[in-house]
N, C-alpha and C positions, 0 to 999 in steps of 0.2 A: 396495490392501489385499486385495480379494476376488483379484486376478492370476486363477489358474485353478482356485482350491477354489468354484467356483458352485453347483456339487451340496450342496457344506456352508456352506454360511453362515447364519448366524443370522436370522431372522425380521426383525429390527431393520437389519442390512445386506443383504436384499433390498429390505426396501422402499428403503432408500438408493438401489441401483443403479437400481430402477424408476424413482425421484422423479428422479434422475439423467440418467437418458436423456431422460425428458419435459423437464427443461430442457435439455437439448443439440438436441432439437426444436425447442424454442422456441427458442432462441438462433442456430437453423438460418435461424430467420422473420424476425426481427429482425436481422442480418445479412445479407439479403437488403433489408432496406427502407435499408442505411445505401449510400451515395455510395462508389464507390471510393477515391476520394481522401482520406475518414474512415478508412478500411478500412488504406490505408496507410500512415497517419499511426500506426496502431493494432499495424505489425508490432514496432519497436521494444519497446513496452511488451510486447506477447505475449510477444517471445525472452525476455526479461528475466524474465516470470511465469511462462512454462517452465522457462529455467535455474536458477530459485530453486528449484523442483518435483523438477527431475530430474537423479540426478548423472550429471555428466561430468568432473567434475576431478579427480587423484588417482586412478588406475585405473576411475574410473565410481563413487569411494565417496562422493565428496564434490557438495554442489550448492549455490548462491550463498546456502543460510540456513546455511550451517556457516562458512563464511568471516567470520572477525570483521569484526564494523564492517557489513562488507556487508549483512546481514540484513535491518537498520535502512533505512539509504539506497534498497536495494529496493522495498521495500515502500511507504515515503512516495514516493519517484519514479514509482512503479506508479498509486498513490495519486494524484497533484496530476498526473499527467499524463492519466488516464482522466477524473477530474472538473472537469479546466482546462481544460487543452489540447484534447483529441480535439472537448469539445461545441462551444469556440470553430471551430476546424478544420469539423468538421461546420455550422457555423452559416454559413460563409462569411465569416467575423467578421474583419479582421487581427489579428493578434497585437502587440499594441500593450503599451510600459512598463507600464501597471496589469494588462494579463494577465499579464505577467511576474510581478509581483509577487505577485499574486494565486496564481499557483501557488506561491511560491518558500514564501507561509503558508501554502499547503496541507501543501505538505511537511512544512516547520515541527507544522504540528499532528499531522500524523499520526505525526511521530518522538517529538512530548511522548505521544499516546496509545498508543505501544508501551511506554515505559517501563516502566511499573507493569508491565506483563507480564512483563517483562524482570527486573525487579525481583524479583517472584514465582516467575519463573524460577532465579534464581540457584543454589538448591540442588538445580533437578532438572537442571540443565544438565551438560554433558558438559565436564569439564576444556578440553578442547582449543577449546569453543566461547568465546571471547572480548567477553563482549556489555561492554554499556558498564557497567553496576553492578560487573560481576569485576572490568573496570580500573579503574576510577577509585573505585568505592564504592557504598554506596546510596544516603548522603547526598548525595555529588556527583553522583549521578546526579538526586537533586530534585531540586536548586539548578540545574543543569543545564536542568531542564524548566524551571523558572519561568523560566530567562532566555530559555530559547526561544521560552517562549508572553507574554514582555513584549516580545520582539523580532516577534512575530506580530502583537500587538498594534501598535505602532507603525506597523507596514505598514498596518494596518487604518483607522489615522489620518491617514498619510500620502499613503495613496493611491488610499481607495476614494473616488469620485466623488459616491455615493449618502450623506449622513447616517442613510437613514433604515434603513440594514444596520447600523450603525456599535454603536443599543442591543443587539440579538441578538445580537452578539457580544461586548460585552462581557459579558451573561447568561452565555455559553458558557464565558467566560474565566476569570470570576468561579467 
């Protein structure tokens, strides 16, 4: 947003860039304490959080949050793979059927917590963006969520080990 107006920016987007930079410091530190083999388990998800960010498709106009459908899947797969996958990876953990599963409702939740956005989105969004309320509706796009988050649920009964996660998320669910 700032690009090269730095001279003009508003009081409120300096301090952004300041608060900015101090976390790309920090995140300088803490990337240096993580294992290579985390680090490369983590490029994947990077291209993917890049390519949403930045266009390259369609002469450089377009970037993977303008691609229907795509936005969504994004962003949950961005989502269930930094708080599944990578800590498992980094833990030295195997990736065993319940981590599978355990991400596949991470997903799951975080495509039911886009929704409503999405939703909200609907009038300010650009014709040609295709989210899921434009296609199919808003109502089906509820119905939609509750079957996803009864389908998260299931997995949550199915397959997590622990009973005693099992209340918390129903609280969540609920």
């Amino acid at each position: 947003m700032a690009k090269l107006h730095h001279r003009s920016l508003t009081n409120g987007l300096k301090i952004i860039q300041i608060f900015s930079f101090f976390c790309f410091l920090a995140m300088c530190y803490f990337v240096s304490q993580i294992s290579l083999k985390t680090l490369l388990y983590c490029i994947p998800l990077e291209i993917l959080t890049l390519l949403y960010a930045v266009p390259f498709l369609s002469g450089f106009h377009k970037n993977l949050r303008q691609v229907s459908f795509l936005k969504i899947v994004v962003v949950a797969l961005v989502w269930a793979g930094f708080t599944v996958l990578i800590p498992v990876v980094n833990s030295d953990v195997e990736i065993t059927l319940n981590v599978i599963f355990l991400a596949m409702q991470r997903f799951l939740i975080v495509v039911v917590l886009i929704l409503p956005f999405d939703i909200r989105d609907v009038k300010y969004d650009a014709i040609s963006l295709q989210t899921i309320p434009k296609k199919i509706g808003v109502e089906k796009t509820k119905k939609l969520g509750l079957t996803l988050m009864i389908f998260a649920l299931v997995l949550e009964y199915l397959f997590s080990p622990l009973s005693i996660v099992k209340t918390p998320f129903m609280m969540f669910f609920f």
